[in-house]
mmJSON file of the N, C-alpha and C atoms, coordinates in Angstrom:
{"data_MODEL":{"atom_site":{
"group_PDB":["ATOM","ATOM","ATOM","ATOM","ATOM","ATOM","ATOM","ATOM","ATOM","ATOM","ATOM","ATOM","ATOM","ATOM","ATOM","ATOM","ATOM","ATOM","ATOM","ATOM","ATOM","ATOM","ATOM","ATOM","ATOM","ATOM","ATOM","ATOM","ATOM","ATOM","ATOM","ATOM","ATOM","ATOM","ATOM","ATOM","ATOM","ATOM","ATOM","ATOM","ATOM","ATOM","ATOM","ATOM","ATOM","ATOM","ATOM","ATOM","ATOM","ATOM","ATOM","ATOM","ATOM","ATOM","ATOM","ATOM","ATOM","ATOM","ATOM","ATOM","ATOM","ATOM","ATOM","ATOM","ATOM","ATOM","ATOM","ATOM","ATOM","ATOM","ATOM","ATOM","ATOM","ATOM","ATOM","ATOM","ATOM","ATOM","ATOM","ATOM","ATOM","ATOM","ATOM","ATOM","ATOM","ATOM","ATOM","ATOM","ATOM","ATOM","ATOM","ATOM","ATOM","ATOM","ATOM","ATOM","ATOM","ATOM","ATOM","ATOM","ATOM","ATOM","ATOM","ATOM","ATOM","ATOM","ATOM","ATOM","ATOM","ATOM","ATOM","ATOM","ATOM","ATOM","ATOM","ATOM","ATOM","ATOM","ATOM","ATOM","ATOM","ATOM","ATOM","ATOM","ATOM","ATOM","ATOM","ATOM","ATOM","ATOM","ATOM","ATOM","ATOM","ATOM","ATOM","ATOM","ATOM","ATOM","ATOM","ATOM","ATOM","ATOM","ATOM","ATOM","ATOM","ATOM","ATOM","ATOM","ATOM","ATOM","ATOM","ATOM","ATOM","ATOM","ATOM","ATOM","ATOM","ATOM","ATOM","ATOM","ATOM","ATOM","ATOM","ATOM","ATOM","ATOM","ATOM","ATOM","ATOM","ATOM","ATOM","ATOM","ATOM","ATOM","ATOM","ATOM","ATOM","ATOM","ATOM","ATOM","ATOM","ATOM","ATOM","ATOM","ATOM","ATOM","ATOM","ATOM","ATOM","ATOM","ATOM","ATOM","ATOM","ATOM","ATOM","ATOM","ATOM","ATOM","ATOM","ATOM","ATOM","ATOM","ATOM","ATOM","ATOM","ATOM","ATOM"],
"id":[1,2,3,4,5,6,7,8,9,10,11,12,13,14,15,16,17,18,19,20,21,22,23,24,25,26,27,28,29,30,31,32,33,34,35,36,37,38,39,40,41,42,43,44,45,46,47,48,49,50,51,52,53,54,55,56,57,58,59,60,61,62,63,64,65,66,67,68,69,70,71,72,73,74,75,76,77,78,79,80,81,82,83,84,85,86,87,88,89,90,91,92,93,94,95,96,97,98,99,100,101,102,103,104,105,106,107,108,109,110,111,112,113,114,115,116,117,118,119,120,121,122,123,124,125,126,127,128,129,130,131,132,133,134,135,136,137,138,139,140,141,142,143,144,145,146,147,148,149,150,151,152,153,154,155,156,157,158,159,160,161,162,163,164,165,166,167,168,169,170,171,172,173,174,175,176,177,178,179,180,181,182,183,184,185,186,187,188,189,190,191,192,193,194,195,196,197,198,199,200,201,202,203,204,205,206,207],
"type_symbol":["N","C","C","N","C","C","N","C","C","N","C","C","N","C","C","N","C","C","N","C","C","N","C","C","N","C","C","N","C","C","N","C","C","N","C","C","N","C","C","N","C","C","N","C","C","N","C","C","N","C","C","N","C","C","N","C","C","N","C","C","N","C","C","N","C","C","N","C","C","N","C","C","N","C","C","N","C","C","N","C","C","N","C","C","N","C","C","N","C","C","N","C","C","N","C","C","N","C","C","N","C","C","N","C","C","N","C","C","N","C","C","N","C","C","N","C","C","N","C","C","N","C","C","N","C","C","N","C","C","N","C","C","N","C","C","N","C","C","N","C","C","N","C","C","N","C","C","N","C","C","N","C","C","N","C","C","N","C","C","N","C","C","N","C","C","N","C","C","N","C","C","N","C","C","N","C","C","N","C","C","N","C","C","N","C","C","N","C","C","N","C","C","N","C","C","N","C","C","N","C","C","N","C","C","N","C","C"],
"label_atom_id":["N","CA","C","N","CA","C","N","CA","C","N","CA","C","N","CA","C","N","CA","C","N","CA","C","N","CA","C","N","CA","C","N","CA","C","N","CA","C","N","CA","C","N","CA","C","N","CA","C","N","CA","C","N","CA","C","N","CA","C","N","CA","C","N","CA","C","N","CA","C","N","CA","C","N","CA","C","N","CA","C","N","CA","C","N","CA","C","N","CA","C","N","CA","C","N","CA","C","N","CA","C","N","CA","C","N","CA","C","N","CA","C","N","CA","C","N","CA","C","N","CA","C","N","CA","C","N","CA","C","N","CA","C","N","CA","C","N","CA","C","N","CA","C","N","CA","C","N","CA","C","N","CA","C","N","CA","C","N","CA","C","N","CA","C","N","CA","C","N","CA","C","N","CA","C","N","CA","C","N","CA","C","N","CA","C","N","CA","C","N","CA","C","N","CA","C","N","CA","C","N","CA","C","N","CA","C","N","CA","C","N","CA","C","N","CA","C","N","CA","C","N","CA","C","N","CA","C","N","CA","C","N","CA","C","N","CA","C","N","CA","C"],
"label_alt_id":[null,null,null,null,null,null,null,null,null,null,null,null,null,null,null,null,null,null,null,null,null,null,null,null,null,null,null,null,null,null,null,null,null,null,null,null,null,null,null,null,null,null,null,null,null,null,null,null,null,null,null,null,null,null,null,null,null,null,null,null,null,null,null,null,null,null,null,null,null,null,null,null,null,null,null,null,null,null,null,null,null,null,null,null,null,null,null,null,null,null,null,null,null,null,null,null,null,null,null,null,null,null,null,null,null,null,null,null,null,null,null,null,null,null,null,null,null,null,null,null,null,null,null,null,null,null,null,null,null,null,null,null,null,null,null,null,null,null,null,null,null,null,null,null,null,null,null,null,null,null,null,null,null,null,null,null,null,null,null,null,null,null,null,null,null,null,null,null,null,null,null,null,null,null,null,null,null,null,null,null,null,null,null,null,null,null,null,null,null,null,null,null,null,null,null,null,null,null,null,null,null,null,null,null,null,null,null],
"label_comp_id":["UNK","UNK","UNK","UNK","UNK","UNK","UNK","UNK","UNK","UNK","UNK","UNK","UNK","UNK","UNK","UNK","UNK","UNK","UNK","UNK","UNK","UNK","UNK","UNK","UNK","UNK","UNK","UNK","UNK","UNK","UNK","UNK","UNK","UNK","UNK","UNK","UNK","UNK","UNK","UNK","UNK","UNK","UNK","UNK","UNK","UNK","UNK","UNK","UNK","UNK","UNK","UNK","UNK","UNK","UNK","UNK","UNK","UNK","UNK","UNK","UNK","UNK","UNK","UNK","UNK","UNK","UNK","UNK","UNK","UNK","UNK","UNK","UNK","UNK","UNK","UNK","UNK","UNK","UNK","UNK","UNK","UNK","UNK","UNK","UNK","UNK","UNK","UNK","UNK","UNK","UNK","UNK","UNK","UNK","UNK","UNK","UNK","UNK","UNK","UNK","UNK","UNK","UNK","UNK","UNK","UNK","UNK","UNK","UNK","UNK","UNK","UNK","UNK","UNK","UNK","UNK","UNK","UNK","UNK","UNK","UNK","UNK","UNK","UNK","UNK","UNK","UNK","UNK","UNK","UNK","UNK","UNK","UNK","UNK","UNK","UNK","UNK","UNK","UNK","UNK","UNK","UNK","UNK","UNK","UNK","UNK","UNK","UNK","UNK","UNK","UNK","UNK","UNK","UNK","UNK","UNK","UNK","UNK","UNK","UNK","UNK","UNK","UNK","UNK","UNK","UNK","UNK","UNK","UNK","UNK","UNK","UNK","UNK","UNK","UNK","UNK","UNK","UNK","UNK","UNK","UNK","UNK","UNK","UNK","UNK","UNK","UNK","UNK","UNK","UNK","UNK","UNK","UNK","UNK","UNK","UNK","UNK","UNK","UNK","UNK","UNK","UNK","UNK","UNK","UNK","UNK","UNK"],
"label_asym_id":["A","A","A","A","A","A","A","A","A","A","A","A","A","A","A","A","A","A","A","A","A","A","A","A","A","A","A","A","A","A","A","A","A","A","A","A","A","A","A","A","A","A","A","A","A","A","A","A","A","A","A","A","A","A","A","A","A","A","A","A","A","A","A","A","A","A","A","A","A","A","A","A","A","A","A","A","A","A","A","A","A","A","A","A","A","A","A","A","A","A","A","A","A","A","A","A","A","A","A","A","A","A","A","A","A","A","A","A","A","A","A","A","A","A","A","A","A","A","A","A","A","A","A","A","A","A","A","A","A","A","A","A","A","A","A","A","A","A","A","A","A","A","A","A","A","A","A","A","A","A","A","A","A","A","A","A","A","A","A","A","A","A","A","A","A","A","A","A","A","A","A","A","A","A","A","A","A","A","A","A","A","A","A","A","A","A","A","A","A","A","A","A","A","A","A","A","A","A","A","A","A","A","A","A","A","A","A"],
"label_entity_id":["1","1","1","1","1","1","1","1","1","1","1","1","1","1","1","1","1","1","1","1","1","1","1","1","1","1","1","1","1","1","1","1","1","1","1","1","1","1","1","1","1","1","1","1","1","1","1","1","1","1","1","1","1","1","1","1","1","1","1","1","1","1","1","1","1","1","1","1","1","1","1","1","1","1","1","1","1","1","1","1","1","1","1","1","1","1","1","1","1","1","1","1","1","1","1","1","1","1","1","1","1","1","1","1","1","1","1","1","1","1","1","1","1","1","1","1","1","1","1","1","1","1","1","1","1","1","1","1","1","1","1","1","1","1","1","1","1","1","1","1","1","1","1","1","1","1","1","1","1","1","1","1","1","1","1","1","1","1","1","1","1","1","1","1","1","1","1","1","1","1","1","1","1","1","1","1","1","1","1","1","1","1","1","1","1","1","1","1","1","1","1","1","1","1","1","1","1","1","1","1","1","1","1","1","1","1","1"],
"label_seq_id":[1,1,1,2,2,2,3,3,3,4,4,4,5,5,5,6,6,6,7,7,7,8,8,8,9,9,9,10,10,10,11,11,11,12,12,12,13,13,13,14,14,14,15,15,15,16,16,16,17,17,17,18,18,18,19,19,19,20,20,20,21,21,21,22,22,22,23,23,23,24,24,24,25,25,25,26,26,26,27,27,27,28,28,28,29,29,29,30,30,30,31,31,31,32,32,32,33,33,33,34,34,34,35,35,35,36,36,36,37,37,37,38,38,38,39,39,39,40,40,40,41,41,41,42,42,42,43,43,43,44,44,44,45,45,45,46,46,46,47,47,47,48,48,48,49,49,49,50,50,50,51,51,51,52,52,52,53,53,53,54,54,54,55,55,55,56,56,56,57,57,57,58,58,58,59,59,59,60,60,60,61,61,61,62,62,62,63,63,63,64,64,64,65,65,65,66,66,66,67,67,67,68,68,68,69,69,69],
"pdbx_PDB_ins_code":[null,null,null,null,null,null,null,null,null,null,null,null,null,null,null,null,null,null,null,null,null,null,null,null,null,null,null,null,null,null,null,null,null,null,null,null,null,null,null,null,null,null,null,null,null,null,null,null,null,null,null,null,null,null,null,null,null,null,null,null,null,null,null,null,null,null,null,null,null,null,null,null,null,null,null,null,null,null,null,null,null,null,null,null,null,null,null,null,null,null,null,null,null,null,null,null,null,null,null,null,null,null,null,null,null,null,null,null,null,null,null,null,null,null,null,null,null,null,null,null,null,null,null,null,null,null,null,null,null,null,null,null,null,null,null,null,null,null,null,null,null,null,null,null,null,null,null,null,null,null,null,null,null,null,null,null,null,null,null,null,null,null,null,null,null,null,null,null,null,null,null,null,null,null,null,null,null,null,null,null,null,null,null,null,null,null,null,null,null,null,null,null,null,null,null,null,null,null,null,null,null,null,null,null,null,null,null],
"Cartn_x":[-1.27,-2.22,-3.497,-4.788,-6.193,-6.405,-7.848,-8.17,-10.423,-10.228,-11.867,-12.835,-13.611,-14.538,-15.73,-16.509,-17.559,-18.663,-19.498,-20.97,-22.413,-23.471,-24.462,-25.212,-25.069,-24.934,-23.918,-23.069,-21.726,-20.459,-19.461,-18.415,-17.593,-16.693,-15.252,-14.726,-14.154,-12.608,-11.816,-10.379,-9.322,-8.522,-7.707,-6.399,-7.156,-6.845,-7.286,-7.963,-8.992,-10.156,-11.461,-12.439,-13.706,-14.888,-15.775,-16.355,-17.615,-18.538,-19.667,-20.832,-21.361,-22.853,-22.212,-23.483,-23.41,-23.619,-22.352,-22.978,-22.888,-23.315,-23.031,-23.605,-24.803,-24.689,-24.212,-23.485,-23.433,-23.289,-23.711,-23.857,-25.122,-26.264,-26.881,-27.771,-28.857,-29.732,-29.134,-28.56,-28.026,-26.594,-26.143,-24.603,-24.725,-25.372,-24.993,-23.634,-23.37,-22.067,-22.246,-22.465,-22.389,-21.061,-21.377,-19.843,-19.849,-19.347,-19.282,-17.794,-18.049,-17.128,-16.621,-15.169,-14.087,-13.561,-13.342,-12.355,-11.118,-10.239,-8.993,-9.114,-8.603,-8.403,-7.051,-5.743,-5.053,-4.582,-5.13,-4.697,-5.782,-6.107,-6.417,-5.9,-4.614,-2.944,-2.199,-2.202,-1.274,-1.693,-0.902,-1.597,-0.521,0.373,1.542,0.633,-0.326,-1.351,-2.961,-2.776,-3.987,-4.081,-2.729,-2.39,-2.066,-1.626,-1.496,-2.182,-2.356,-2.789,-2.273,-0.975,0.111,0.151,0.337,0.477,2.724,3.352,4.272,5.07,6.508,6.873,7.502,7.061,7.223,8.979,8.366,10.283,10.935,12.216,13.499,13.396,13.566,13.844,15.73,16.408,17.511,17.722,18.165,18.618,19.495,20.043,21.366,21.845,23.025,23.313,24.551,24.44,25.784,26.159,27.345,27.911,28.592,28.437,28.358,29.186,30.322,31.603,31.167],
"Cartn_y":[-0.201,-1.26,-0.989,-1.358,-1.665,-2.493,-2.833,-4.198,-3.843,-4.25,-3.693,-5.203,-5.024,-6.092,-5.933,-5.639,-4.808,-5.976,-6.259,-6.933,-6.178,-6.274,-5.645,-4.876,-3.658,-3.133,-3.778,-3.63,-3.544,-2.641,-2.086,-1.434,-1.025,-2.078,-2.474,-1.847,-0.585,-0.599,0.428,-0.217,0.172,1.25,1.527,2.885,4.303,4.413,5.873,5.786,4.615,4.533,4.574,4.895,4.821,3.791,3.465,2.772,3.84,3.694,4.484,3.87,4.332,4.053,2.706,1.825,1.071,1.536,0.957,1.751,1.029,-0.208,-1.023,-2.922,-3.403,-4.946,-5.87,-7.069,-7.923,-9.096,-10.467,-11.427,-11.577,-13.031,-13.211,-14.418,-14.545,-15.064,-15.404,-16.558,-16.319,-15.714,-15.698,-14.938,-13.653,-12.328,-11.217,-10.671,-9.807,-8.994,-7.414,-6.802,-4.84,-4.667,-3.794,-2.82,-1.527,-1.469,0.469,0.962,2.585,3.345,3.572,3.527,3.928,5.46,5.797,7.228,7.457,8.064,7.69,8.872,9.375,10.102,10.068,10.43,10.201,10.921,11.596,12.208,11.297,10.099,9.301,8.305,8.085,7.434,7.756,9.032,9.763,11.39,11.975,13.31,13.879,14.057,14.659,15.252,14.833,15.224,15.541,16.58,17.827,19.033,19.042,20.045,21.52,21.486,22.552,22.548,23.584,24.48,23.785,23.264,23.525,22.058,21.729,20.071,19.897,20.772,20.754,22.257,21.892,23.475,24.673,25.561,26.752,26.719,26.716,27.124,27.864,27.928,28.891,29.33,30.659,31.509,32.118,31.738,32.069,33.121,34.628,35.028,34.919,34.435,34.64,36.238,36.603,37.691,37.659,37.929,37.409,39.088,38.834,40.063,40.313,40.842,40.73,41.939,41.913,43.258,44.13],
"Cartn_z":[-3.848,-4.088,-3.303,-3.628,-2.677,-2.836,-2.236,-2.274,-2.728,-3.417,-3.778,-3.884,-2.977,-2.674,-2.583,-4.175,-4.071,-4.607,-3.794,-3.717,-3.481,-4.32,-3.951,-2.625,-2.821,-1.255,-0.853,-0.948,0.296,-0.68,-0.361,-1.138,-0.028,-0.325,0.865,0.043,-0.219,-1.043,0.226,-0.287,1.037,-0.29,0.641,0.111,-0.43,-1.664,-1.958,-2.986,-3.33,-3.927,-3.197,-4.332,-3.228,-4.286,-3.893,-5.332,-5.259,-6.321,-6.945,-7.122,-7.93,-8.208,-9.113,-9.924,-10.316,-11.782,-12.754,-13.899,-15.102,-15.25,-16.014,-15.486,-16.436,-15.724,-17.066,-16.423,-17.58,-16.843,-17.997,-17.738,-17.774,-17.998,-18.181,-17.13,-17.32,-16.028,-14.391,-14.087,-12.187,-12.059,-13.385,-12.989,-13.7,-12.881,-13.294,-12.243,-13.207,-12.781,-13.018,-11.744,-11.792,-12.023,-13.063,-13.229,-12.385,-11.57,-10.37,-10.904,-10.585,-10.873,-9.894,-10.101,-9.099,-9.233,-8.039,-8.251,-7.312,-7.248,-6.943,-6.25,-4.84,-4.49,-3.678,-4.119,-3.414,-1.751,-1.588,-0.122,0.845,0.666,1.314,1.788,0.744,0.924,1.688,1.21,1.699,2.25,3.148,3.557,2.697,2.411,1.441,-0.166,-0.372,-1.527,-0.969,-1.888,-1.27,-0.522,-0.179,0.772,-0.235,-1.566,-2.474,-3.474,-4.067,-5.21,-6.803,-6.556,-7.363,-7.277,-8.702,-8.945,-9.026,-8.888,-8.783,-7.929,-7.199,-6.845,-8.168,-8.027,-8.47,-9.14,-10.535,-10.867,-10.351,-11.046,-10.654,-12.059,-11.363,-12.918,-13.2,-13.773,-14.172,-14.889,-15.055,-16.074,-16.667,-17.715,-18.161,-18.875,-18.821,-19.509,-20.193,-21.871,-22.618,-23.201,-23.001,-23.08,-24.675,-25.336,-26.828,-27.002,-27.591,-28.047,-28.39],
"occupancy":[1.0,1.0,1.0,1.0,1.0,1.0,1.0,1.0,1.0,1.0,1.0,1.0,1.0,1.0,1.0,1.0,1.0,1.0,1.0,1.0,1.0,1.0,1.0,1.0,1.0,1.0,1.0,1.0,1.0,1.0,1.0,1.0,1.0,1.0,1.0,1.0,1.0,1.0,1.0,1.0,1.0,1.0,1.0,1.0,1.0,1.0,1.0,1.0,1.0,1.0,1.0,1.0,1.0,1.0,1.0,1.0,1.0,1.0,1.0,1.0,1.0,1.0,1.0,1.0,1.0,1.0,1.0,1.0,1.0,1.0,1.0,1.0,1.0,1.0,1.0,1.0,1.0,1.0,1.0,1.0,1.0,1.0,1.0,1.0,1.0,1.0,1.0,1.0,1.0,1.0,1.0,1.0,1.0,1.0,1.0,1.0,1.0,1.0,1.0,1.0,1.0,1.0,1.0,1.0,1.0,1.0,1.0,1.0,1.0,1.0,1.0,1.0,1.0,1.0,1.0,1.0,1.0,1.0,1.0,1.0,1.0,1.0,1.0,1.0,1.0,1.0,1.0,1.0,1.0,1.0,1.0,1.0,1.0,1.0,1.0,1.0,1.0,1.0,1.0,1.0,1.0,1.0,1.0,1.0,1.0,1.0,1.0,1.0,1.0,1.0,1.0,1.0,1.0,1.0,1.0,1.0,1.0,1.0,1.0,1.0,1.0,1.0,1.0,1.0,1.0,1.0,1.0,1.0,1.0,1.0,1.0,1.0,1.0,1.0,1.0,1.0,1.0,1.0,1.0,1.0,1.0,1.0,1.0,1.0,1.0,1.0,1.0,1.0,1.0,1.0,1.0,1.0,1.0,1.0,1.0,1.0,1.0,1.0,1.0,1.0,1.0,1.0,1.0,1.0,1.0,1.0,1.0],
"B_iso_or_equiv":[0.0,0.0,0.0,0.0,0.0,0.0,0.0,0.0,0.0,0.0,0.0,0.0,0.0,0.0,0.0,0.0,0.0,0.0,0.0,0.0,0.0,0.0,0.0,0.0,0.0,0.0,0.0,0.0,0.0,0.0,0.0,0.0,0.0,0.0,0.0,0.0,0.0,0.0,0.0,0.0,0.0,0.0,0.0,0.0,0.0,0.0,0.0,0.0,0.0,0.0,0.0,0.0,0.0,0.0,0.0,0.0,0.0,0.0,0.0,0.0,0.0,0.0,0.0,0.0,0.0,0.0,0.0,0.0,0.0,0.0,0.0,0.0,0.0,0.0,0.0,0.0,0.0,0.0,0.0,0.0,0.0,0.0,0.0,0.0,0.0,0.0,0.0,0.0,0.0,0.0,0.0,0.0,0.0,0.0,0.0,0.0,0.0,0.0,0.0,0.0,0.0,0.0,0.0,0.0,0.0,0.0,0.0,0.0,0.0,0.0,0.0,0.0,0.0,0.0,0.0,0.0,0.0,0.0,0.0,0.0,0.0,0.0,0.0,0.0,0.0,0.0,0.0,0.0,0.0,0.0,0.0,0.0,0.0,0.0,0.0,0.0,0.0,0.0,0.0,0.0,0.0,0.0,0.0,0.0,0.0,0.0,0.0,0.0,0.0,0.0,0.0,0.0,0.0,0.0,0.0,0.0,0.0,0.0,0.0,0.0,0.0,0.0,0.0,0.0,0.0,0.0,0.0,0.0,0.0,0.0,0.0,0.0,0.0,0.0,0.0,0.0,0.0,0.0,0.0,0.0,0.0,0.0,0.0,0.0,0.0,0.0,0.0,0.0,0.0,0.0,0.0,0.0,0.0,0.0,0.0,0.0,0.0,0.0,0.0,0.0,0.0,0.0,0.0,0.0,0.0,0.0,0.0],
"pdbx_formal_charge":[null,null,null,null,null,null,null,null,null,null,null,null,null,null,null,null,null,null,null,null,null,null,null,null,null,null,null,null,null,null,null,null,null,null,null,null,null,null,null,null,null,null,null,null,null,null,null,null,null,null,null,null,null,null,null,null,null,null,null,null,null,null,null,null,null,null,null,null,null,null,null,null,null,null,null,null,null,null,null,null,null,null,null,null,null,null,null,null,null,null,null,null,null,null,null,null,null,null,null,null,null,null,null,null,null,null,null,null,null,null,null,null,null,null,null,null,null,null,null,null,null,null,null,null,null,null,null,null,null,null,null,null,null,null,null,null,null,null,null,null,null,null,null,null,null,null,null,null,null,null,null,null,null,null,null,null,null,null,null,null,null,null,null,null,null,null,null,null,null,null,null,null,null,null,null,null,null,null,null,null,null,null,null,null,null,null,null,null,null,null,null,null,null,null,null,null,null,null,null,null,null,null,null,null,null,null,null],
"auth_seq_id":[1,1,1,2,2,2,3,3,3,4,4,4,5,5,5,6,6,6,7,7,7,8,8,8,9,9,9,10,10,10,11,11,11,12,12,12,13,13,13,14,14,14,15,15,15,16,16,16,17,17,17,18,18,18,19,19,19,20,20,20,21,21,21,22,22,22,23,23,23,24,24,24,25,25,25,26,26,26,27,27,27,28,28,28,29,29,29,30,30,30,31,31,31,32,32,32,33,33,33,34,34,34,35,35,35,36,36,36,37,37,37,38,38,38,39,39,39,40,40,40,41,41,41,42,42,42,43,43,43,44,44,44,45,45,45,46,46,46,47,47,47,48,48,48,49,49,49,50,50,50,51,51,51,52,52,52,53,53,53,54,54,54,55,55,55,56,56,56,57,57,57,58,58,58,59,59,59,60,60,60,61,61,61,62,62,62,63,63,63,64,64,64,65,65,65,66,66,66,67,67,67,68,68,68,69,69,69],
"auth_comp_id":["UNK","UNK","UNK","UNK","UNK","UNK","UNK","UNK","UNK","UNK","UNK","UNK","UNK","UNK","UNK","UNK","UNK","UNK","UNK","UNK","UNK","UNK","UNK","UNK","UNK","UNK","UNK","UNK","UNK","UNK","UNK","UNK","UNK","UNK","UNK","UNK","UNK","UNK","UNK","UNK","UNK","UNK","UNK","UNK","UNK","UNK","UNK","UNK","UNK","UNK","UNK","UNK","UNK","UNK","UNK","UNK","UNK","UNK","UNK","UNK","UNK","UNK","UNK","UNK","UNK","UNK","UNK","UNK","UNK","UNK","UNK","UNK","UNK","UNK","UNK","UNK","UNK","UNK","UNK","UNK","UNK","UNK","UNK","UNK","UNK","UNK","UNK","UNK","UNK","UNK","UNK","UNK","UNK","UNK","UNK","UNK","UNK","UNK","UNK","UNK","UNK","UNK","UNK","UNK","UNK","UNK","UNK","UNK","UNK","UNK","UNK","UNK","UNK","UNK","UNK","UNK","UNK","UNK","UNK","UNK","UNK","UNK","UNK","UNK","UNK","UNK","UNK","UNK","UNK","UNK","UNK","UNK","UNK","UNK","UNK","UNK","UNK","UNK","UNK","UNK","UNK","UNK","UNK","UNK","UNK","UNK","UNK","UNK","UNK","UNK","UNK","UNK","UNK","UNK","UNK","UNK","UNK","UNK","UNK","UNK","UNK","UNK","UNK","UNK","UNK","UNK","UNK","UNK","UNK","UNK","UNK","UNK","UNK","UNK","UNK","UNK","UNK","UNK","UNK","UNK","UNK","UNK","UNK","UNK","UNK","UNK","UNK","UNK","UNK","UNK","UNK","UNK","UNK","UNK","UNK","UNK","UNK","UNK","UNK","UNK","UNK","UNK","UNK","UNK","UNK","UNK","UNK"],
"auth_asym_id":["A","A","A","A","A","A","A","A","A","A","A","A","A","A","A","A","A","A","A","A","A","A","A","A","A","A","A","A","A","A","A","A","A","A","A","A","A","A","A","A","A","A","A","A","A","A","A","A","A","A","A","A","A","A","A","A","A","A","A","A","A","A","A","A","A","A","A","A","A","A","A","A","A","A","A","A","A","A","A","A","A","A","A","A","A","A","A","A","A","A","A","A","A","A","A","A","A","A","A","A","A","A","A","A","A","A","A","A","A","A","A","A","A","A","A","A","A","A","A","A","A","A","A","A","A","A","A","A","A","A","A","A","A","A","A","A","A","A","A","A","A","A","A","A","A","A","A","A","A","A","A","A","A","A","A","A","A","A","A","A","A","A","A","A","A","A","A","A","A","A","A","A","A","A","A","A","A","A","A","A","A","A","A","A","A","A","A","A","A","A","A","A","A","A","A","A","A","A","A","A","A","A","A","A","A","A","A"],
"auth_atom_id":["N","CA","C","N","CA","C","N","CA","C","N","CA","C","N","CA","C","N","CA","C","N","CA","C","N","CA","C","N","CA","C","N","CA","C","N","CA","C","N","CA","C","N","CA","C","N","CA","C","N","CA","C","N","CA","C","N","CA","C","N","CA","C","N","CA","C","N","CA","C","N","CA","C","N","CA","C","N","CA","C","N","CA","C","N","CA","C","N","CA","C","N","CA","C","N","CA","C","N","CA","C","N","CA","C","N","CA","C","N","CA","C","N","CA","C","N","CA","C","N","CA","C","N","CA","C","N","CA","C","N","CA","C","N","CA","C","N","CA","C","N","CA","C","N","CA","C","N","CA","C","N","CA","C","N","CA","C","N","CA","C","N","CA","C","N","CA","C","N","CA","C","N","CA","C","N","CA","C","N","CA","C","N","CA","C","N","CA","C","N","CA","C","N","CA","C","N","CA","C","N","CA","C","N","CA","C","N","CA","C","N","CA","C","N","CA","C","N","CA","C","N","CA","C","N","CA","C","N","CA","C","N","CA","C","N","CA","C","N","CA","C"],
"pdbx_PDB_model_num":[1,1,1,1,1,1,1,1,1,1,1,1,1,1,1,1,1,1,1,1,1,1,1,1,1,1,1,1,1,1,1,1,1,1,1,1,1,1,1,1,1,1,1,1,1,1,1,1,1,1,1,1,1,1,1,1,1,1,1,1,1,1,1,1,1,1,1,1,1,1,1,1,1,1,1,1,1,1,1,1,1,1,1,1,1,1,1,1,1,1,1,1,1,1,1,1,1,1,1,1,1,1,1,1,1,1,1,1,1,1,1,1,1,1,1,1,1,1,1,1,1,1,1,1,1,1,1,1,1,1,1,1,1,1,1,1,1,1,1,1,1,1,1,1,1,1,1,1,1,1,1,1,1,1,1,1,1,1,1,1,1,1,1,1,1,1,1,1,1,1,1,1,1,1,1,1,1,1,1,1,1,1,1,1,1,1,1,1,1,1,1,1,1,1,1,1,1,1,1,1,1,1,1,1,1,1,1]
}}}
């Protein structure tokens, strides 16, 4: 979970989001609303991600050998 508490000039976001530029307004005369882009970075969660190359570990390779009469 985070918690994103984003107000003009200010961008509180907690965990392994970050917020962005502003890229989007809506709503009309005293109630506008910015839309900002988020991006997720998780080794900001956690240190267990980012540390490899490899989005998973390296198979096992098996040969089998069938022996045929």
């Amino acid at each position: 979970s985070f918690v994103a508490d984003v107000k003009k000039g200010e961008h509180k976001v907690s965990g392994a989001f970050t917020a962005g530029n502003v890229i989007a307004s809506t709503g009309e005369y005293n109630s506008f609303s910015d839309v900002y882009k988020f991006s997720l970075d998780a080794s900001k969660s956690n240190a267990i991600y980012g540390r490899s190359n490899t989005v998973q570990p390296a198979a096992y390779y098996v040969h089998i050998w069938r022996r045929v009469a």
